[in-house]
C-alpha positions as CSV (number, residue, x, y, z in Angstrom):
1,X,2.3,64.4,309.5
2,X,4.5,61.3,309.9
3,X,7.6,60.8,311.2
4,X,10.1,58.2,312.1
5,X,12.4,58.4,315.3
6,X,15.3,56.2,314.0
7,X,18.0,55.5,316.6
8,X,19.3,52.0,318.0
9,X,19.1,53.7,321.5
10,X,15.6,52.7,323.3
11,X,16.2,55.6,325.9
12,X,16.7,58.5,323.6
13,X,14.4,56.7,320.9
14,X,11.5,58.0,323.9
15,X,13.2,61.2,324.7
16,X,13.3,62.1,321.2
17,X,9.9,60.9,320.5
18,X,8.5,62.7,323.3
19,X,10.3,65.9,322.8
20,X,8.6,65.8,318.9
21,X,5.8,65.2,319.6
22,X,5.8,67.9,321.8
23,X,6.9,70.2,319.1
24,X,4.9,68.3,316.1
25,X,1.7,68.4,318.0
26,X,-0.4,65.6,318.8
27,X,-1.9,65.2,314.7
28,X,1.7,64.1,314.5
29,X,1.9,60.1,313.9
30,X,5.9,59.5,315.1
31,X,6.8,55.9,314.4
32,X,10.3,54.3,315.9
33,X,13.1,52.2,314.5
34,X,15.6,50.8,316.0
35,X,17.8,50.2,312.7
36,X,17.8,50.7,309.0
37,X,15.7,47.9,308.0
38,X,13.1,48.4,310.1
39,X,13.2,52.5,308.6
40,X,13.2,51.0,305.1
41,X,9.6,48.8,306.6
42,X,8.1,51.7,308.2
43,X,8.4,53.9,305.0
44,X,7.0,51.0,303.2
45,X,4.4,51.1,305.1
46,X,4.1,54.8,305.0
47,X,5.1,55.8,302.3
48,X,3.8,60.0,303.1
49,X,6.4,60.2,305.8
50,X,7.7,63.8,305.4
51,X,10.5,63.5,308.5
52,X,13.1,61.2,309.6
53,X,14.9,62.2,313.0
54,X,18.7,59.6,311.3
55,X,21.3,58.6,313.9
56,X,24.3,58.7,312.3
57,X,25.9,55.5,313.7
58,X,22.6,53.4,313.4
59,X,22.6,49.3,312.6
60,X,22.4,49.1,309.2
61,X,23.7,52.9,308.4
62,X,26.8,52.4,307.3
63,X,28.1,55.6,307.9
64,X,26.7,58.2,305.5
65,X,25.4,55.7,303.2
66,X,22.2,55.2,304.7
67,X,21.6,58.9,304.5
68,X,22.3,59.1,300.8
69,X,20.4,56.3,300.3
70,X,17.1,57.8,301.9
71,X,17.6,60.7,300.0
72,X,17.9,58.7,296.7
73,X,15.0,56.6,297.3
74,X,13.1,59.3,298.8
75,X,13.8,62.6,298.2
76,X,10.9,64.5,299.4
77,X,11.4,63.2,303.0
78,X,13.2,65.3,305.1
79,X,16.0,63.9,307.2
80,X,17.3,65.7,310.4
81,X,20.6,64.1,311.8
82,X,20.7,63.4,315.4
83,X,24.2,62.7,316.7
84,X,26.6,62.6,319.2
85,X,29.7,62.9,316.8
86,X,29.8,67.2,316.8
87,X,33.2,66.8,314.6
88,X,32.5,70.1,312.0
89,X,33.8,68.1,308.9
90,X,31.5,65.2,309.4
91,X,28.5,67.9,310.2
92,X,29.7,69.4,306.7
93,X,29.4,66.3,305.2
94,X,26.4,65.2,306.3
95,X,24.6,68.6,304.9
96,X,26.7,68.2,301.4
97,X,24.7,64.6,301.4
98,X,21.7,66.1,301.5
99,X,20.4,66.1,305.9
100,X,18.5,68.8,306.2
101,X,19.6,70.1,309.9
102,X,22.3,68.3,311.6
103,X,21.6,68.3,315.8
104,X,23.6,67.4,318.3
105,X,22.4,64.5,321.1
106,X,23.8,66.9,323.7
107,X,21.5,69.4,322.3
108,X,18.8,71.6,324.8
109,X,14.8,71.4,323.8
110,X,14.9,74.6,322.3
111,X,17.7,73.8,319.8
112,X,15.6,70.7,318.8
113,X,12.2,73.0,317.8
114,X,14.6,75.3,316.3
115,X,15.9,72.3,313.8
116,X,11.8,71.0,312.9
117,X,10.6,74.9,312.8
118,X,13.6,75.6,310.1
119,X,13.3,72.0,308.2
120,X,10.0,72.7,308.1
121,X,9.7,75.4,306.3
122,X,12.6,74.3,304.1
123,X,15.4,75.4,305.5
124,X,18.7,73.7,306.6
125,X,19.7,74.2,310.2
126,X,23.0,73.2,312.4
127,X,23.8,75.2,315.6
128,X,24.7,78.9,315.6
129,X,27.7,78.1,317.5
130,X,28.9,75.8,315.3
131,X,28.2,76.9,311.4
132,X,31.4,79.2,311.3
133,X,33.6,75.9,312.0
134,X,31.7,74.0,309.6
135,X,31.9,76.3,307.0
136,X,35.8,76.3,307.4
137,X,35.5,72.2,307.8
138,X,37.5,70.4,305.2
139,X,35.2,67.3,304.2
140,X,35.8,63.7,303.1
141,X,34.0,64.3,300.0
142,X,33.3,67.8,297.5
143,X,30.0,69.5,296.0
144,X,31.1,67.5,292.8
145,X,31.0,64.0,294.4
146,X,27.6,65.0,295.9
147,X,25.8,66.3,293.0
148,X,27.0,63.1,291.2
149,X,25.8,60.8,293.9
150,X,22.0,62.4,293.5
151,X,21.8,61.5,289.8
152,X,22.0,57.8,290.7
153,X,18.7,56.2,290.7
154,X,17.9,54.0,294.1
155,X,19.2,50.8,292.0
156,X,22.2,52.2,290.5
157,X,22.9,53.4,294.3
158,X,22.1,49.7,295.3
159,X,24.4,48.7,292.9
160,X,27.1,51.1,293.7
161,X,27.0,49.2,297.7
162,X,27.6,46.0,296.2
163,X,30.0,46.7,294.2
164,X,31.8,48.9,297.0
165,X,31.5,45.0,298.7
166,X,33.2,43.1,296.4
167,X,30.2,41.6,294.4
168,X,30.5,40.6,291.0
169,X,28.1,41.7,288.3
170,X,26.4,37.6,289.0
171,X,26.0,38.1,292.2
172,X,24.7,41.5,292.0
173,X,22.4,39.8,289.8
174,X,20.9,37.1,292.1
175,X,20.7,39.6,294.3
176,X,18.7,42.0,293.1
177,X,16.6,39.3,291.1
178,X,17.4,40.4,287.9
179,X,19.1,39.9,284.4
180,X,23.2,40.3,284.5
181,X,22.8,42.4,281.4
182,X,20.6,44.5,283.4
183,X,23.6,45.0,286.1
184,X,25.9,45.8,283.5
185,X,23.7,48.7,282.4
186,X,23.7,49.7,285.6
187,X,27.4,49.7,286.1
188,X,27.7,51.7,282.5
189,X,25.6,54.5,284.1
190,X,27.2,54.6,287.6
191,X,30.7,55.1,285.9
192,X,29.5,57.5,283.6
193,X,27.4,59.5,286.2
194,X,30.2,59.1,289.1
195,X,32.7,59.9,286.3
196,X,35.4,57.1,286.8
197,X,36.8,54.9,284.5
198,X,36.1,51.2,286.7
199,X,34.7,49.2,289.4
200,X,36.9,50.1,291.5
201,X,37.4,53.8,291.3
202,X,33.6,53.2,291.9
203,X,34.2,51.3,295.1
204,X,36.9,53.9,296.3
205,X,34.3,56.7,295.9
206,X,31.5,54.8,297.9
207,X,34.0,53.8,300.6
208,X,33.9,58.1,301.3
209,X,30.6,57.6,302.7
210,X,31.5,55.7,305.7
211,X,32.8,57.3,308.8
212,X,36.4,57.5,309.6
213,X,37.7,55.1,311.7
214,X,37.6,57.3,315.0
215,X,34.1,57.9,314.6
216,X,33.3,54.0,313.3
């Protein structure tokens, strides 16, 4: 298998890494990044990667939005969140956005295998300690705003971003190296599938996928 250690921390990047492999095996290929781009290059380049180990607060995340936008550009790899933010509400919402198993950095060896043994076999995970508070969470966003976000194709998701940044249909355009009519469809099927009425409703509703300040 494949997987990618993505955290903008060299030290725990190796810790991590080592403790995988350890549970993985050696057949296990684990590849590092140190930010989203380089994530977005190694799944290029490896396009069978079944496992991404995601720090929340990563270069290039933006909160939950790189999350949601693995998942919608590649929904058959798993991602297990590695953070040091334990606040239940943001654990709940990074499960609602589709992470497999949410860990903490502080987390022992064991908890780690216990995360990869359940993802593996298809199962979300989060600490034992912890699931009774996240249940009770309350989270930025609902089920309903989840399920719509996964209908979105990876452009319309692109799309969503820059319009969330203040990009006109044009520039959107240039952008993504294509027709302005073709942007416009776009934006026709993100308010229909998001269920808002304008740009920016639509912008409001990405802006639920960044952190809150205190965790920014």
């Amino acid at each position: 298998m494949i997987a990618i250690i993505a955290d903008d921390h060299p030290l725990f990047r190796v810790a991590l890494s080592q403790a995988a492999q350890t549970i993985l095996g050696d057949k296990a290929l684990l590849l590092q990044a140190e930010n989203m781009d380089k994530v977005w290059a190694l799944l290029r380049q490896h396009p069978d990667t079944s496992l991404i180990f995601l720090d929340l607060k990563m270069p290039g995340a933006d909160g939950f939005a790189g999350l949601t936008a693995l998942r919608t550009e590649y929904p058959d790899v798993t991602v297990l969140m590695v953070s040091a933010v334990e606040e239940p509400s943001v654990i709940k919402q990074a499960l609602q956005l589709g992470a497999a198993a949410y860990v903490p950095k502080s987390a022992p060896l064991e908890l780690m295998s216990a995360a990869i043994d359940a993802v593996q076999q298809g199962d979300s995970w989060l600490p034992a300690e912890l699931s009774q508070e996240v249940a009770d969470a309350t989270s930025l966003i609902d089920d309903d705003f989840a399920n719509r976000l996964e209908q979105l194709t990876p452009q319309q998701f692109r799309v969503l971003k820059m319009i969330a940044d203040g990009l006109l249909n044009k520039q959107i355009a240039y952008e993504m190296t294509v027709q302005e009519t073709t942007i416009k469809q776009h934006v026709s099927a993100i308010l229909r599938k998001l269920n808002v009425n304008n740009r920016t409703q639509a912008g409001i509703l990405f802006e639920k996928l960044k952190l809150p300040d205190s965790h920014s």
